[in-house]
DRENPA-3360 file (N, C-alpha, C; in nm, 2 decimals, always signed):
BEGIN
1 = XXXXXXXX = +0.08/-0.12/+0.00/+0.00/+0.00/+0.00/+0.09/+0.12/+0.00 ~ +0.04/+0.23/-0.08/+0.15/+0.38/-0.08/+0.04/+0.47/-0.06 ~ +0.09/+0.57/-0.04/-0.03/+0.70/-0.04/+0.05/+0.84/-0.10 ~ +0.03/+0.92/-0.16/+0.06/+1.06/-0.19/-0.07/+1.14/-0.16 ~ +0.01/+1.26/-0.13/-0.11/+1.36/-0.14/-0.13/+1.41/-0.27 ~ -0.26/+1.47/-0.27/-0.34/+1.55/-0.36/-0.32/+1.67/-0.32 ~ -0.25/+1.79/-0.38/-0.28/+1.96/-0.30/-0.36/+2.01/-0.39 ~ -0.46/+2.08/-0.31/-0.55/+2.19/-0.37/-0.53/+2.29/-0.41;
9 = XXXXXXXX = -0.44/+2.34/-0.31/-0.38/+2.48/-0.33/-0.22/+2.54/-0.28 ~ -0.17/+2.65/-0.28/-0.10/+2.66/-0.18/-0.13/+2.71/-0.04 ~ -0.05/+2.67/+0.01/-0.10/+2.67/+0.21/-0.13/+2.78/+0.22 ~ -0.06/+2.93/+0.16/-0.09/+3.04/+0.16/-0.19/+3.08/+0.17 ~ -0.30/+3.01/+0.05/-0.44/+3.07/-0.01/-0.53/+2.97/+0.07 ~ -0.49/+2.89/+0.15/-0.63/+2.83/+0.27/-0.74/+2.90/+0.27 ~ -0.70/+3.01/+0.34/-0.82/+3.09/+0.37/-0.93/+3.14/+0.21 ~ -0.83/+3.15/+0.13/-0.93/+3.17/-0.01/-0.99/+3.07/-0.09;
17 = XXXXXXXX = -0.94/+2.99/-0.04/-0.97/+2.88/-0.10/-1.16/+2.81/-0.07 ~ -1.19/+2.82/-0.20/-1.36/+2.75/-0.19/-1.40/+2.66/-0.26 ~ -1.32/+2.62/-0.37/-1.38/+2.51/-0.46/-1.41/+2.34/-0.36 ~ -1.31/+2.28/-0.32/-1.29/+2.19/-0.21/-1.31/+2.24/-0.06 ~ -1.38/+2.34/-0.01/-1.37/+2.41/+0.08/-1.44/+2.27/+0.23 ~ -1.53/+2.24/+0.19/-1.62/+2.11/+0.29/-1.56/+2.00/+0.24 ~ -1.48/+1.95/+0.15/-1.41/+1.81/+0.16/-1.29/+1.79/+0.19 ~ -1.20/+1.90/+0.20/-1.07/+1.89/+0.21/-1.02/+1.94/+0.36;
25 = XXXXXXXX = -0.91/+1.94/+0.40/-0.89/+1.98/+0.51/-0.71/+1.92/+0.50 ~ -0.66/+1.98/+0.59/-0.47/+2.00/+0.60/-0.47/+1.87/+0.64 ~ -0.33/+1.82/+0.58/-0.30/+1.70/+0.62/-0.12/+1.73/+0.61 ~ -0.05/+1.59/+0.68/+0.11/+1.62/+0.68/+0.13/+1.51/+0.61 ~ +0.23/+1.51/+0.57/+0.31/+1.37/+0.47/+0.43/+1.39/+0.60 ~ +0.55/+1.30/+0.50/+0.67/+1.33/+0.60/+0.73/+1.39/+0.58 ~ +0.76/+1.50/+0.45/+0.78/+1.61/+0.38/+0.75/+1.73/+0.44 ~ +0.64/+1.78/+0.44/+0.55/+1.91/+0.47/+0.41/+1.87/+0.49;
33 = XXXXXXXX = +0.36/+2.00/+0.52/+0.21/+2.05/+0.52/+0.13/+2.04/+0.35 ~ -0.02/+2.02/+0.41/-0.07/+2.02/+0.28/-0.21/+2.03/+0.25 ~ -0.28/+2.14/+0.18/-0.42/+2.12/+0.18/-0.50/+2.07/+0.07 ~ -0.56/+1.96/+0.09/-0.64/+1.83/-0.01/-0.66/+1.76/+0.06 ~ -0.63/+1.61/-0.05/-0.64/+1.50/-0.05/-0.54/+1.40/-0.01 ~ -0.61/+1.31/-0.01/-0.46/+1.15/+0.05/-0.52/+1.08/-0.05 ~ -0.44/+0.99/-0.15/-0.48/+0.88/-0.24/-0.41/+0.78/-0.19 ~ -0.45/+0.72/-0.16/-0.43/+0.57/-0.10/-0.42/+0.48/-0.18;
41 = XXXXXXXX = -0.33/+0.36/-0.26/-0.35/+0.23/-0.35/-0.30/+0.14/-0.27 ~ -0.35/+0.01/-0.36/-0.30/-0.09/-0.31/-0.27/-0.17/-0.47 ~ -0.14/-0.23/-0.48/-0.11/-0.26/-0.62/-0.08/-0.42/-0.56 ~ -0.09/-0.50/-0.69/-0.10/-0.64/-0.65/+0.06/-0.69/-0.72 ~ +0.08/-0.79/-0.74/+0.19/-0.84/-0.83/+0.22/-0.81/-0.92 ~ +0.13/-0.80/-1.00/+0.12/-0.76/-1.17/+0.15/-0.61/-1.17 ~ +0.19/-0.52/-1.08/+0.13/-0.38/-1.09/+0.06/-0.30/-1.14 ~ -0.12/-0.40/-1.12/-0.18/-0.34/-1.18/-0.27/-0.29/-0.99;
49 = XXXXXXXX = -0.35/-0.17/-1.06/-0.42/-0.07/-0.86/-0.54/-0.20/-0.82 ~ -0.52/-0.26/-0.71/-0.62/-0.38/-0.68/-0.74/-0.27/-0.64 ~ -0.67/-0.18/-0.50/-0.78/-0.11/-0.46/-0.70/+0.02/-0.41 ~ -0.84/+0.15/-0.43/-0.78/+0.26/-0.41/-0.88/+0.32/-0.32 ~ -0.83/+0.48/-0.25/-0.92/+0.52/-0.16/-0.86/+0.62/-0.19 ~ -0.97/+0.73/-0.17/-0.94/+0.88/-0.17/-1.00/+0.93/-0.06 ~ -0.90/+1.04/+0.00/-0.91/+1.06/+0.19/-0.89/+1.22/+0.20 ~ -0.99/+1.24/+0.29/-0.97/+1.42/+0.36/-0.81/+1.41/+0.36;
57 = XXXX = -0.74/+1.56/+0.38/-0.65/+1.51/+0.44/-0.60/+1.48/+0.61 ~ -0.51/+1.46/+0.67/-0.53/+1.40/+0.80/-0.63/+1.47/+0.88 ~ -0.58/+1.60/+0.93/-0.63/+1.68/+1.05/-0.75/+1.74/+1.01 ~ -0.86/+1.72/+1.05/-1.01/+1.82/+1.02/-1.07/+1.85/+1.15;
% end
């Protein structure tokens, strides 16, 4: 299983930010800060995506 984020925006424009404004929320990697999404997979042997999940990001 791996995950990356999705960013919406830059951290800067949080507060301006409205398109994703009720689905998204800050989340951390082990990099930085970040406002979106988490995509979540899961790849089998073949490397093909068995199962995927799309996630607030951590902290809401």
């Amino acid at each position: 299983m791996d995950s990356t984020c999705i960013k919406v925006c830059h951290n800067r424009r949080i507060p301006q930010h409205k398109v994703f404004a009720d689905k998204t929320a800050r989340g951390k990697t082990s990099v930085d800060w970040f406002f979106g999404f988490k995509l979540h997979l899961v790849v089998n042997d073949a490397r093909r995506v068995a199962q995927y999940h799309i996630d607030f990001g951590e902290h809401r």
